[in-house]
C-alpha positions as CSV (number, residue, x, y, z in Angstrom):
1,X,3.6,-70.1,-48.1
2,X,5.2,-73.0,-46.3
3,X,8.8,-72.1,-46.4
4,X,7.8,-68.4,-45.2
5,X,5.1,-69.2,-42.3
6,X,8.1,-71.7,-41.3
7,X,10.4,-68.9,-41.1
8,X,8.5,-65.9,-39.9
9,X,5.7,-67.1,-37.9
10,X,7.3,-67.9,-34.3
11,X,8.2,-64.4,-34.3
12,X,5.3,-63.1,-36.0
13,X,3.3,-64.6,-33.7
14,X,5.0,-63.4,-30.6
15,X,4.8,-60.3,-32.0
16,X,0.6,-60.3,-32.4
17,X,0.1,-61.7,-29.1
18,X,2.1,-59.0,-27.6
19,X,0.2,-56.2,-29.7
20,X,-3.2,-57.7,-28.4
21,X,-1.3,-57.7,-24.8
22,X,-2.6,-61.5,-24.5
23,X,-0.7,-64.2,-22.5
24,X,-0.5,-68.0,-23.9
25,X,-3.3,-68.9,-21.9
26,X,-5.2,-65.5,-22.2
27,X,-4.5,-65.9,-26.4
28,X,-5.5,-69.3,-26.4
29,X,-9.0,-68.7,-24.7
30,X,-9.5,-65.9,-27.0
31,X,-9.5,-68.9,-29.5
32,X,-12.2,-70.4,-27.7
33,X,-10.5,-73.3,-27.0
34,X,-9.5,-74.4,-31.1
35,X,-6.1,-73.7,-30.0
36,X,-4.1,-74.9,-26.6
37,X,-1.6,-72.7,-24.6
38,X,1.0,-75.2,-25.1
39,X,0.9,-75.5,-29.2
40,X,0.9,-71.8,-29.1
41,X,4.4,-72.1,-26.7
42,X,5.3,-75.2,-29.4
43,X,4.5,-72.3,-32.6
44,X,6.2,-69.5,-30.9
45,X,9.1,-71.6,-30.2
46,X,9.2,-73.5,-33.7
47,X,9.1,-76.6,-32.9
48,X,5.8,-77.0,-35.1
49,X,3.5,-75.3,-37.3
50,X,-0.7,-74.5,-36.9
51,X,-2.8,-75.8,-39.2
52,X,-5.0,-73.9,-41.3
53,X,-7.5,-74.0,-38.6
54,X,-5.4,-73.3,-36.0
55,X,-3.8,-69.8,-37.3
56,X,-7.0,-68.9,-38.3
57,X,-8.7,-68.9,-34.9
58,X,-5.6,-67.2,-34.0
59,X,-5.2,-64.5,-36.6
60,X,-9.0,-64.0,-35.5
61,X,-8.5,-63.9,-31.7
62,X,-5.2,-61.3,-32.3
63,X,-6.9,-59.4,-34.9
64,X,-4.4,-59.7,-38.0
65,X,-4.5,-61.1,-41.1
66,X,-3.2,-64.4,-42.6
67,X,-0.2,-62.1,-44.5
68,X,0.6,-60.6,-41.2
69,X,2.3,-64.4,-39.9
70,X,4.4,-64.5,-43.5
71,X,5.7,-60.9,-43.7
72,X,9.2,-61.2,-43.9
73,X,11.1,-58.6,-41.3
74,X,13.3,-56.4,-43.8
75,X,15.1,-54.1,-41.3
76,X,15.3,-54.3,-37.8
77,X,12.8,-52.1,-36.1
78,X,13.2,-53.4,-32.5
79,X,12.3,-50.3,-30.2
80,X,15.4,-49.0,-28.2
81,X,15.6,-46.3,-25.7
82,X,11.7,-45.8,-25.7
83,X,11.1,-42.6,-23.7
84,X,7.4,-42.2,-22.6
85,X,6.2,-38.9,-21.4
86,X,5.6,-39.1,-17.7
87,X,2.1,-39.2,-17.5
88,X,3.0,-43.2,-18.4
89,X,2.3,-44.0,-14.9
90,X,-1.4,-43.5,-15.7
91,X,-0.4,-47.1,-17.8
92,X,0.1,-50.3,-16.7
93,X,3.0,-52.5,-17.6
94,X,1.2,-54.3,-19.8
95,X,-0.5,-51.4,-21.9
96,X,2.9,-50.0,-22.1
97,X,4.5,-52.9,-23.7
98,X,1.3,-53.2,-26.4
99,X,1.6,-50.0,-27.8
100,X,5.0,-50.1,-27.9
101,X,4.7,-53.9,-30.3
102,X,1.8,-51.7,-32.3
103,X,4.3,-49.1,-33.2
104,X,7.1,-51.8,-33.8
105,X,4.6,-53.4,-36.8
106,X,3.6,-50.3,-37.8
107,X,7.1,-49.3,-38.4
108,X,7.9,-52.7,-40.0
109,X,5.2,-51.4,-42.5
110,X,6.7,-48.0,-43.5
111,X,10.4,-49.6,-43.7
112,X,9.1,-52.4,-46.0
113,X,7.2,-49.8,-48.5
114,X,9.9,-47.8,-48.1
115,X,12.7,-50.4,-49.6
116,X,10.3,-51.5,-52.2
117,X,9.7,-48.4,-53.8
118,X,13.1,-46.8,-52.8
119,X,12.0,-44.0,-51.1
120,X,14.0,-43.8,-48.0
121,X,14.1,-40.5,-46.1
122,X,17.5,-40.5,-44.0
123,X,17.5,-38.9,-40.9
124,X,20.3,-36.7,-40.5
125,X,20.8,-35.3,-36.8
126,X,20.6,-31.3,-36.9
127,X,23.5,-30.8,-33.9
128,X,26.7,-32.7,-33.5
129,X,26.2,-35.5,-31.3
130,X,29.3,-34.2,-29.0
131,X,27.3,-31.2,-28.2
132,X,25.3,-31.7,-25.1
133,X,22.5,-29.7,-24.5
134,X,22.1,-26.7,-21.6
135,X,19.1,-24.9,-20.6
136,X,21.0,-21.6,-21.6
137,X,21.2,-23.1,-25.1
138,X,18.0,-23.8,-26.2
139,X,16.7,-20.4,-27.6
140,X,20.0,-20.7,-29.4
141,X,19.3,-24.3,-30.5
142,X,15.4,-23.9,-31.5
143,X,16.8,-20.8,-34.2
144,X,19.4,-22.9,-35.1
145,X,16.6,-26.0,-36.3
146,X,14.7,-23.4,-37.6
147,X,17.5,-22.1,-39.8
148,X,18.9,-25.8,-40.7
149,X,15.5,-26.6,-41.7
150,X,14.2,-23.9,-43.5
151,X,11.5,-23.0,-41.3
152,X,11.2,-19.4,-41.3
153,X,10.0,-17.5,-38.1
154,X,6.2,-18.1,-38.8
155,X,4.2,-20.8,-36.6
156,X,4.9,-24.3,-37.9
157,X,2.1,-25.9,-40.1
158,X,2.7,-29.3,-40.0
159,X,4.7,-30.8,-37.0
160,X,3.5,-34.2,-38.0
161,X,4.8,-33.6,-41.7
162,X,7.5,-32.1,-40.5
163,X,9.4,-35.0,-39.0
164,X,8.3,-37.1,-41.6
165,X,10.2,-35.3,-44.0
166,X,13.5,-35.1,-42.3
167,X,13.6,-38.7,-41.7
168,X,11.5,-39.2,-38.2
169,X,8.9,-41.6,-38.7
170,X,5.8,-40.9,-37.2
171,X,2.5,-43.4,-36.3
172,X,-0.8,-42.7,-34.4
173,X,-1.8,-44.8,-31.9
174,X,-5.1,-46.1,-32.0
175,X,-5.3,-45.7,-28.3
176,X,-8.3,-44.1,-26.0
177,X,-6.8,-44.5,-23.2
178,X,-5.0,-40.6,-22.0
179,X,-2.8,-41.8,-20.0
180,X,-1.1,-41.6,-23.4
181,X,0.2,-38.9,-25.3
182,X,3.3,-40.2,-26.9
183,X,6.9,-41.8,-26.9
184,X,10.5,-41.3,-29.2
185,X,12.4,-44.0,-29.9
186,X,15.3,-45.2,-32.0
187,X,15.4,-47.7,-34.3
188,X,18.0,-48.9,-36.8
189,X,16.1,-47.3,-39.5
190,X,16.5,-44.4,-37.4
191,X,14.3,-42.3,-34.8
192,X,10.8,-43.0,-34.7
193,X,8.2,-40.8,-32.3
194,X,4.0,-42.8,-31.6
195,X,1.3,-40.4,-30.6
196,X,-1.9,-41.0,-29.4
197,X,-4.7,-41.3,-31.9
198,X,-7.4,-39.4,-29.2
199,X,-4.9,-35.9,-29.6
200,X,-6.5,-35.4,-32.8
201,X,-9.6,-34.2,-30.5
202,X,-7.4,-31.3,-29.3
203,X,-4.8,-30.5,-32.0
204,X,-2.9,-27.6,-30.2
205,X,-2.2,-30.0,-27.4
206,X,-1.2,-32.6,-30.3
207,X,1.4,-30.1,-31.9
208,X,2.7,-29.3,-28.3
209,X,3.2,-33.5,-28.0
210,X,4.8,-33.5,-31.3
211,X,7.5,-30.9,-30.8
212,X,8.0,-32.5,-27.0
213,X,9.1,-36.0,-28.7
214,X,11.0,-34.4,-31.5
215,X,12.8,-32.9,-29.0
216,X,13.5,-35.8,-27.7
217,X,14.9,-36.9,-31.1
218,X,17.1,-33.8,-31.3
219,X,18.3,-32.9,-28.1
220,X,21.6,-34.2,-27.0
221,X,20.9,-34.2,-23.6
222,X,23.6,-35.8,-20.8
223,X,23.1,-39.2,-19.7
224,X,23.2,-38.1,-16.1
225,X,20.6,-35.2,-16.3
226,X,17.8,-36.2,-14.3
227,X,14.8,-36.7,-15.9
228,X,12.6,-34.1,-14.3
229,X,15.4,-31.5,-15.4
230,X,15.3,-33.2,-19.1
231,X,11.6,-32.7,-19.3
232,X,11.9,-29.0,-18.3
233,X,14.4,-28.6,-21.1
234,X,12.5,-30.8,-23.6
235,X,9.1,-28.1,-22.4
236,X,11.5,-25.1,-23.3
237,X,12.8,-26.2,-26.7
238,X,9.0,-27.2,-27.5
239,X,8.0,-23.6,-26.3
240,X,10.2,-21.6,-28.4
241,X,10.2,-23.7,-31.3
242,X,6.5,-23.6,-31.8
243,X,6.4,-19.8,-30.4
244,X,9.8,-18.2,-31.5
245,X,10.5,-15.3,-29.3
246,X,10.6,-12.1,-31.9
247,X,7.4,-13.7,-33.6
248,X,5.5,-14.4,-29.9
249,X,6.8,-10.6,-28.8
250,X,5.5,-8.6,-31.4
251,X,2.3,-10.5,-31.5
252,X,1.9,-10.5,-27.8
253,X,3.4,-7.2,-26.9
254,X,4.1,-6.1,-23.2
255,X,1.1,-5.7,-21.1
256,X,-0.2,-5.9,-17.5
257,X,-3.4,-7.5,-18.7
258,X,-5.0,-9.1,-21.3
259,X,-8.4,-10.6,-22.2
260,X,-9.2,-14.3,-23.3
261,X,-10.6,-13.3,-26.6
262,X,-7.2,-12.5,-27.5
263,X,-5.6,-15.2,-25.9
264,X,-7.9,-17.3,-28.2
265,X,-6.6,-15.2,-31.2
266,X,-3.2,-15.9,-30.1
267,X,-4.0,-20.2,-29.5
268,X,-5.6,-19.6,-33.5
269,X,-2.2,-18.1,-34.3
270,X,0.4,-20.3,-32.6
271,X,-1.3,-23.4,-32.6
272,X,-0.9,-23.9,-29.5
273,X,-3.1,-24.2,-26.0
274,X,-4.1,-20.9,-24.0
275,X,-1.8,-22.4,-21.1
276,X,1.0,-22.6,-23.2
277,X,0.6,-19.0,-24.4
278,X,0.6,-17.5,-21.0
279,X,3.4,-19.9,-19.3
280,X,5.7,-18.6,-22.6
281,X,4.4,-14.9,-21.6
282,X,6.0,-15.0,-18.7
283,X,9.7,-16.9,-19.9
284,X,10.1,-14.3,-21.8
285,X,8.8,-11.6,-19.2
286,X,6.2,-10.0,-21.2
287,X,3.5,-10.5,-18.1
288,X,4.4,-10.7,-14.5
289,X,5.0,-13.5,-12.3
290,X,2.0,-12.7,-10.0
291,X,0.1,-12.2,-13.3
292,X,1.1,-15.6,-14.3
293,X,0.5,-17.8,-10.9
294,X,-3.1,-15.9,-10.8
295,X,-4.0,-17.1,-14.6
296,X,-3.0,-20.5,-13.4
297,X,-4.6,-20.7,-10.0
298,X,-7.8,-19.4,-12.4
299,X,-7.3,-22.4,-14.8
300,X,-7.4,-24.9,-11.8
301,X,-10.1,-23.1,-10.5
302,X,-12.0,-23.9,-13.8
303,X,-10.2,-27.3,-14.5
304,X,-8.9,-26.2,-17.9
305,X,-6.8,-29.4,-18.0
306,X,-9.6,-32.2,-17.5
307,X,-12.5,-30.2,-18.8
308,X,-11.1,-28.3,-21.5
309,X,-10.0,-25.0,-21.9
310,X,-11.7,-22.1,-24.0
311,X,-11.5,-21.7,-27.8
312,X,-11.7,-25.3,-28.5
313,X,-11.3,-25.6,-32.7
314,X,-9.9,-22.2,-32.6
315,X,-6.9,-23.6,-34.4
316,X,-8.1,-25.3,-38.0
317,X,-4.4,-26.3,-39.3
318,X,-3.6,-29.7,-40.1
319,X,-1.5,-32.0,-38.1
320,X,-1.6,-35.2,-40.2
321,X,0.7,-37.1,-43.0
322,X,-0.5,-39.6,-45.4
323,X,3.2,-40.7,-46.8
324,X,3.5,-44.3,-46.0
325,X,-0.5,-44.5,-47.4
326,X,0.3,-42.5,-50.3
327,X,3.5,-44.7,-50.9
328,X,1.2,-47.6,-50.5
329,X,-1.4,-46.6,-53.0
330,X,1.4,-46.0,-55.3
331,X,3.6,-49.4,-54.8
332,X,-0.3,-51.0,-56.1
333,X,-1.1,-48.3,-58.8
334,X,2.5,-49.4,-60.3
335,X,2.2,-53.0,-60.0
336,X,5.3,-53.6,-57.5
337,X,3.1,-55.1,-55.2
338,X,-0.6,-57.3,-55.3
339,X,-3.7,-55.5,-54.0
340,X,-3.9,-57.8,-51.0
341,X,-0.5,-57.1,-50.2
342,X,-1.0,-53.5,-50.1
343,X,-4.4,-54.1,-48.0
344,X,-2.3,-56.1,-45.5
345,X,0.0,-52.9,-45.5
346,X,-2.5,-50.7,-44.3
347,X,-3.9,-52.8,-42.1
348,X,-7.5,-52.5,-44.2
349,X,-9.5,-54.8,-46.0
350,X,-9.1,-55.9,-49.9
351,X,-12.7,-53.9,-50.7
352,X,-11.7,-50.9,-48.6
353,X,-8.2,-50.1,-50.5
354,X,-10.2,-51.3,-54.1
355,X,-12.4,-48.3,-52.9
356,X,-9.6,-46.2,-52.1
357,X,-8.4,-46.3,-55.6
358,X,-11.1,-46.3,-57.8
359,X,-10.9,-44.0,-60.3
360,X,-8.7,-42.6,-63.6
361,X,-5.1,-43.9,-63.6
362,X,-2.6,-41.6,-66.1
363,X,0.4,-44.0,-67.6
């Protein structure tokens, strides 16, 4: 354990301290006082090690386990162009940064599972990368994925499983905090997209966040666009991805009115939120644009967006992916890994993944 806390545990350290956003002084109070700012500078820098009372107050005060400051880092999972939705500005700088160093280790995870059981999942881009995209091409591009991919015209099932099957790694955020929804990156393992654990409470408004960031993933949109413009385009590919124009026309129909119970059918259908229905509606000019602006000026009126609009648990599909635990349950089950490595893993305790596994093992 010597040679590898030596070797991993200035970064690994860093790392934790910047997942529980703590400073050296804020970290080192969180110790109550067993540790000093300056030996945590001293660690961080290696220029010494802690003692075994010292990074245990610490793996206390940052919340991680004693295996957490020996992992070894097996690919290099540093974050690059991390592109927040723009509701970030609800999050301070600080908040920002911390779940961005949560998704980082949770990354780390999946990569390291990944190589020991050699299960990679490459991502291969769906559109050449000298193909920038236009507005005029996305109902193009979205039948395009759907044909690459072998989606079909029916609504998607599984965003979530989805991406993690074409190579897009996927983690959910244990984050409160909704000034969050969720941010792509890319990684040299490839693209990578965090979403915010509280979505779960509205899963049509998850989905919508899902297809957003793997549009972000892949979009080729010019450098120069401006960003307001990119999100427009990113909404649009989400849209008619998730709501395929035949499928949404014949289901929809042409109308001058209709009522909310079948808007709710519809949001059961789709997967998607009543808003989203009606905005869609009227891109593809199936409802007027005064019939439009007075649904909208109706869901202010009713705060739809902070209270919550109608047919709430309309939609019962499944937006979840137990891969990298699966993978981990299995790297045990088969012996290429100790139980208390695969607890530190997952991020649970030695009892809880014991638990987890009880039962009748086949050879």
């Amino acid at each position: 354990m010597g040679d590898d806390l030596k070797k991993n545990l200035p970064a690994r350290l860093q790392q934790a301290r910047d997942m529980a956003g703590l400073s050296l002084r804020g970290l080192a109070e969180a110790t109550g006082g067993v540790v000093s700012h300056n030996a945590i500078s001293r660690y961080e820098k290696g220029v010494m090690l802690p003692g075994s009372e010292a990074l245990g107050a610490i793996s206390v005060a940052v919340g991680q386990p004693l295996d957490f400051f020996i992992r070894p880092f097996h690919r290099n999972i540093d974050l690059r162009d991390v592109r927040f939705r723009k509701r970030v500005s609800k999050l301070g700088k600080k908040e920002q940064e911390a779940l961005k160093f949560q998704a980082q280790d949770f990354f780390e995870r999946y990569c390291e599972i990944e190589e020991i059981l050699g299960a990679w999942i490459e991502y291969k881009p769906p559109f050449d990368s000298k193909r920038e995209t236009t507005r005029e091409q996305i109902p193009e591009l979205a039948e395009e994925l759907r044909d690459r991919w072998k989606l079909g015209s029916d609504p998607l099932p599984n965003v979530h499983e989805l991406m993690e099957m074409k190579g897009i790694k996927v983690c959910e955020l244990p984050t409160e905090n909704k000034g969050f929804d969720g941010f792509s990156a890319i990684t040299e393992a490839g693209p990578v997209v965090a979403i915010g654990a509280w979505l779960n409470d509205d899963i049509p408004r998850k989905r919508m966040t899902e297809v957003h960031e793997l549009a972000h993933v892949v979009l080729n949109v010019p450098k120069d666009m401006e960003e307001r413009e990119e999100e427009k385009l990113v909404w649009n590919f989400a849209g008619e991805l998730l709501m395929p124009e035949k499928e949404f026309t014949d289901k929809f129909g042409s109308r001058t009115r209709i009522t909310l119970h079948e808007l709710t059918a519809l949001k059961k259908h789709f997967g998607v939120s009543i808003m989203s229905i009606v905005y869609r509606a009227g891109e593809l000019g199936l409802i007027s644009e005064s019939a439009k602006v007075g649904f909208f000026k109706y869901a202010n009126k009713e705060h739809w967006r902070s209270r919550g609009e109608p047919g709430h648990g309309a939609y019962t599909g499944t937006e979840s992916n137990q891969r990298f635990k699966t993978l981990v349950h299995r790297a045990v089950v088969e012996e290429k890994i100790s139980e208390s490595r695969g607890a530190a893993l997952l991020g649970i305790s030695l009892p809880k993944l014991r638990k987890d596994l009880e039962g009748v093992t086949f050879k």
